[in-house]
C-alpha positions in Angstrom: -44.5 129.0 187.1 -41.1 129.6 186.3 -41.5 133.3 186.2 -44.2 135.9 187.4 -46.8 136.1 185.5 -47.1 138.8 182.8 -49.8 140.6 180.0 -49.6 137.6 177.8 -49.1 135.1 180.5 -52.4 136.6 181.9 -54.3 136.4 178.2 -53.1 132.9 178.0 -55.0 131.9 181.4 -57.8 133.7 180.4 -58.5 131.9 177.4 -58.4 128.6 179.4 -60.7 129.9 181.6 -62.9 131.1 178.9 -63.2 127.2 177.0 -64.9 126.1 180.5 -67.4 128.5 180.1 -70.7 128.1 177.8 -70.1 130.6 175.7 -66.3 129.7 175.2 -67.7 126.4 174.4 -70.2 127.9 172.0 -67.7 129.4 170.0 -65.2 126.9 170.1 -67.8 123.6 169.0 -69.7 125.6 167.0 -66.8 126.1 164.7 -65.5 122.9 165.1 -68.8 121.2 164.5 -69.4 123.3 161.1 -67.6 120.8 159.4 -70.8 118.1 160.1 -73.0 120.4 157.9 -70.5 121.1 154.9 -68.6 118.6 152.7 -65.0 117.6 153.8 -63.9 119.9 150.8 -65.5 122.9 151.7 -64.7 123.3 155.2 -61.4 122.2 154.5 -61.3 125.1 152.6 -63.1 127.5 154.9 -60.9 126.6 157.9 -57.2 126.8 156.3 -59.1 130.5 155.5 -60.0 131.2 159.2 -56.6 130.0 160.1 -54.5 132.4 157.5 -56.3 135.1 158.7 -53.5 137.3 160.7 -54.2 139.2 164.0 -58.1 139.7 163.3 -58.6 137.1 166.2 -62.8 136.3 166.3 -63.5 138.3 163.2 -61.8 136.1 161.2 -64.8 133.6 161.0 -66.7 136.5 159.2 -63.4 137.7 157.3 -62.8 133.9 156.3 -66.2 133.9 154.5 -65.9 137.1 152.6 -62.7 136.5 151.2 -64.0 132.7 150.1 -67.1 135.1 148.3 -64.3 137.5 146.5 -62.2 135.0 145.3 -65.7 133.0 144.0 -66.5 136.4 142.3 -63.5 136.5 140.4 -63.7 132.7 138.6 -61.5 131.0 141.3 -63.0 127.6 140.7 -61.6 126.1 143.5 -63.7 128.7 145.8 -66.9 128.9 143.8 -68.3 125.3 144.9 -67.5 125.7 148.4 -68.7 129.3 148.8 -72.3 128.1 148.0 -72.1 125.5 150.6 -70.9 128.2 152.8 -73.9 130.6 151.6 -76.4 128.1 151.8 -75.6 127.1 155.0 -77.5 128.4 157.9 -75.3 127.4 160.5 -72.3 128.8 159.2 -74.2 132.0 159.3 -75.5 131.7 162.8 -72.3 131.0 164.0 -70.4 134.1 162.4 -73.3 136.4 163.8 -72.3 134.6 167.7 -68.5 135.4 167.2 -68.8 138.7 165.6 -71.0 139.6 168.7 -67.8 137.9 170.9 -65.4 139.8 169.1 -66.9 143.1 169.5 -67.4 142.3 173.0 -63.8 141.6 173.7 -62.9 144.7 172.1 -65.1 146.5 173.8 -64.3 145.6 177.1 -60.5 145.9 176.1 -60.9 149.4 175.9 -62.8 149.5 179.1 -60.2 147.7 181.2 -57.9 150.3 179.4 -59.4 153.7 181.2 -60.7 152.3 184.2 -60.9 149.3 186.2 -63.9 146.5 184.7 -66.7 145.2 186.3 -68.0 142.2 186.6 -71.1 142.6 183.9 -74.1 141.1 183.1 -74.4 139.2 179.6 -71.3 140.2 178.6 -68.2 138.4 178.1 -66.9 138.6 182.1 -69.9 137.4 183.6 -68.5 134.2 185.0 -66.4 135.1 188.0 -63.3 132.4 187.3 -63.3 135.0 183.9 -63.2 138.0 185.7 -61.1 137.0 188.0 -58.6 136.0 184.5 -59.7 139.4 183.6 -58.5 141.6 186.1 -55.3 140.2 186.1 -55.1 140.6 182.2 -55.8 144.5 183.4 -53.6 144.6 186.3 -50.7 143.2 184.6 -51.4 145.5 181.1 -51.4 148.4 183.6 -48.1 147.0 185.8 -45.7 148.2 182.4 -46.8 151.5 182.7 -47.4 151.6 179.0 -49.9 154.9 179.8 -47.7 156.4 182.2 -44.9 156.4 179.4 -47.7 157.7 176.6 -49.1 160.3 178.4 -46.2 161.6 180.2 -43.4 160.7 178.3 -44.7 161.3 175.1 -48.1 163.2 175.3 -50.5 164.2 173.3 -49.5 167.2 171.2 -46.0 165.1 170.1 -47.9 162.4 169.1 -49.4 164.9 166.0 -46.2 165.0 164.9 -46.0 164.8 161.6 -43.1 161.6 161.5 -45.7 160.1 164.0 -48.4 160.5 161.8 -46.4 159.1 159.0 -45.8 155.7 161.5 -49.7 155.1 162.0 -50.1 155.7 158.2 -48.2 153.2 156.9 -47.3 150.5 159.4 -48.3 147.2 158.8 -50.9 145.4 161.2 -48.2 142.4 161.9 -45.9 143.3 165.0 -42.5 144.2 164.0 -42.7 142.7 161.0 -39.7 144.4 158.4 -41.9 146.3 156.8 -42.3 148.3 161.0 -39.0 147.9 161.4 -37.8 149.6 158.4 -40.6 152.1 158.7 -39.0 153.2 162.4 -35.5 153.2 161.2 -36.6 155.7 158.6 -38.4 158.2 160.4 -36.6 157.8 164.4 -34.2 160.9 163.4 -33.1 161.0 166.9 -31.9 158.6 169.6 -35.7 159.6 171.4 -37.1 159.6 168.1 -36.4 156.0 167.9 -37.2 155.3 171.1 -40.7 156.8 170.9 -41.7 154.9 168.1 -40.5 151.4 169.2 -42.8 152.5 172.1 -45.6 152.8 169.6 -44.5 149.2 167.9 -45.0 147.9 171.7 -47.9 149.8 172.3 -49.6 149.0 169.1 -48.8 145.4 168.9 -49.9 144.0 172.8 -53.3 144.8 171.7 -52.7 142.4 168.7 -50.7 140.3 170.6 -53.7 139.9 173.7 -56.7 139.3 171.1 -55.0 136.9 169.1 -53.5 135.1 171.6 -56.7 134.2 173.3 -58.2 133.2 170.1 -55.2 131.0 168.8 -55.2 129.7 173.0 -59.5 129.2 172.8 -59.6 127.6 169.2 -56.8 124.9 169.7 -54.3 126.2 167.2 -51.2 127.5 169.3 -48.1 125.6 169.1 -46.7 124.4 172.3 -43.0 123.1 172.1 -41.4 121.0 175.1 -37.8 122.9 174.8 -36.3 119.1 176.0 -37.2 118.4 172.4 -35.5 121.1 170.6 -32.4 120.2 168.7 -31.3 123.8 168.4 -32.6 126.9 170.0 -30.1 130.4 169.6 -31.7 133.5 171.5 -30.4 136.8 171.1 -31.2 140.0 172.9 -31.8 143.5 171.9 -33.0 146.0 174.4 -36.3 144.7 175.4 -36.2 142.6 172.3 -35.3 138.8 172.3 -35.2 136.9 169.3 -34.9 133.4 169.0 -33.8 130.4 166.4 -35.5 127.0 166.9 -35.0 124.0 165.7 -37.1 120.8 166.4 -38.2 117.8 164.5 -41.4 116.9 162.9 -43.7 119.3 160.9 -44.0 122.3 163.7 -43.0 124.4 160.7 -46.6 124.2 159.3 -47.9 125.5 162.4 -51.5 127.4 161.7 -51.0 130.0 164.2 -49.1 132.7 165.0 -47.9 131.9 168.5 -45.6 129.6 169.8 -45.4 128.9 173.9 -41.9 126.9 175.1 -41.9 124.6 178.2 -39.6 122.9 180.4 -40.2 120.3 182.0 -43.9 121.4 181.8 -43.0 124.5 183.2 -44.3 127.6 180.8 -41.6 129.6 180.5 -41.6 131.9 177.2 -44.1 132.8 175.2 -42.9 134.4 171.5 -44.8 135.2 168.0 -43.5 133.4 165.2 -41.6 135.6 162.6 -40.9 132.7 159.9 -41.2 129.0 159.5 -40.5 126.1 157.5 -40.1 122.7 157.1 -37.0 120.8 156.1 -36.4 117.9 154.2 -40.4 116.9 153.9 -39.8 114.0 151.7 -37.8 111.8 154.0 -40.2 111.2 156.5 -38.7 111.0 160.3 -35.9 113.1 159.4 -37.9 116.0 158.7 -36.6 119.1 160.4 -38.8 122.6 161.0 -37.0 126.1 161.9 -39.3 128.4 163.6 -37.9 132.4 164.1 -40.0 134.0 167.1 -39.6 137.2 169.0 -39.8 136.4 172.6 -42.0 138.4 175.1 -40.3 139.4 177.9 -41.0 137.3 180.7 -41.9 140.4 183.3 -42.9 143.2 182.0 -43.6 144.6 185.1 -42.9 148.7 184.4 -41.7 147.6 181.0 -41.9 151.7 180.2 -41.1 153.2 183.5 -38.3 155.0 182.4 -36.8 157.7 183.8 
């Protein structure tokens, strides 16, 4: 490694070490394998669904199917074929039952390994010790940036029923920093602490986002991983605890379907960043197509990433 490990560093290896299991590999082929038992046109569509589903990690499976059914309802044509396939088809509804059940487990024991340290359990999704193992680093590492030490002490309680607080939870959006957030915090931070409280709350609010959905885009095969050898551009600037980044690299990693991108060099991992905006360049001429990707970097340690003074 080219740097000590970190939150996101830890999700990453515990959603390799989740595919070696046999329920990792439940979810993961029994997704996969859906598409033996609809036509090539239906689970096209279902799966470009699944994948445009943002941040709702292992409930997108179930999501993926309701929205199919609304649009269906409304005389989308395209949908209405496809979503009886997807009704009449008893695997498709097995499966979502096994990762809703997944999902709510991971969520669950999120908010566990939040209050207190987790334990090894029985049936649920740390059962395998190579997993809990990935586990507790996940939880020693969340726990390393002090984001509760900074909530509860540099915050607390009573501030966060402040009404310009309340205002943040109302009406930001469910994508990290994303300008709607941004623009939200620059409105209401009326004071130099101000601000700095609620970029807390971006943080604070987005790592669960960012540890869910990372393991799922890791688990299911659709992260993109760039050697930077084989970027033709890459600009990083840095903000505070903020980096953001400009890349550009041939082909079509533009039209990435996740959200996630991890950099390498030399096969080293050494950033991993969520995509802001993508696209694709010049798609018509073939070899010379070009695709410019805006990500915000994670820091690379975020050991007491809050312990401020």
């Amino acid at each position: 490694m080219v740097f000590k490990i970190n939150t996101l560093i830890a999700a990453y290896q515990f959603s390799k070490d989740l595919k070696a299991t046999s329920q990792g590999k439940d979810i993961h082929e029994g997704f996969y394998k859906l598409k033996d038992f609809l036509s090539k046109t239906a689970w096209s569509i279902y799966r470009e669904v699944v994948y445009s589903c943002q941040f709702d990690h292992y409930f997108s499976f179930e999501i993926a199917y309701k929205k199919i059914e609304l649009s269906q309802a409304e005389n989308n044509a395209s949908f209405k074929n496809a979503f009886i396939e997807l009704r009449d088809c008893s695997e498709l509804h097995s499966f979502i039952k096994l990762s809703y059940k997944f999902a709510r487990n991971l969520e669950d024991s999120y908010m566990e390994f939040t209050i207190k340290l987790p334990m090894k359990s029985n049936g649920g999704i740390i059962d395998y010790f190579p997993l809990y193992r990935s586990w507790l680093d996940l939880f020693y590492n969340f726990h390393n940036t002090k984001f509760y030490y900074y909530l509860h002490s540099k915050i607390g309680r009573e501030r966060l029923k402040d009404k310009s607080f309340e205002e943040y939870f109302k009406e930001r959006d469910h994508y990290p920093y994303s300008s709607l957030n941004r623009r939200l915090i620059r409105r209401l931070g009326k004071t130099e602490r101000e601000l700095q409280d609620l970029w807390f709350l971006e943080y604070f609010e987005s790592i669960k986002k960012y540890v869910f959905q990372l393991i799922f885009e890791t688990h299911m095969d659709i992260i993109l991983e760039i050697n930077k050898e084989d970027v033709i551009h890459f600009r990083e600037n840095e903000a505070g605890k903020i980096r953001a980044c400009k890349i550009k690299v041939n082909g079509l990693s533009g039209l990435s379907r996740g959200g996630f991108i991890i950099l390498y060099i030399g096969g080293e991992l050494q950033d991993i960043g969520l995509m802001q905006s993508k696209r694709v360049y010049n798609l018509s001429k073939g070899e010379e197509v070009i695709s410019t990707i805006n990500v915000l970097l994670y820091p690379r340690i975020d050991h007491e990433l809050f312990f401020l003074n």
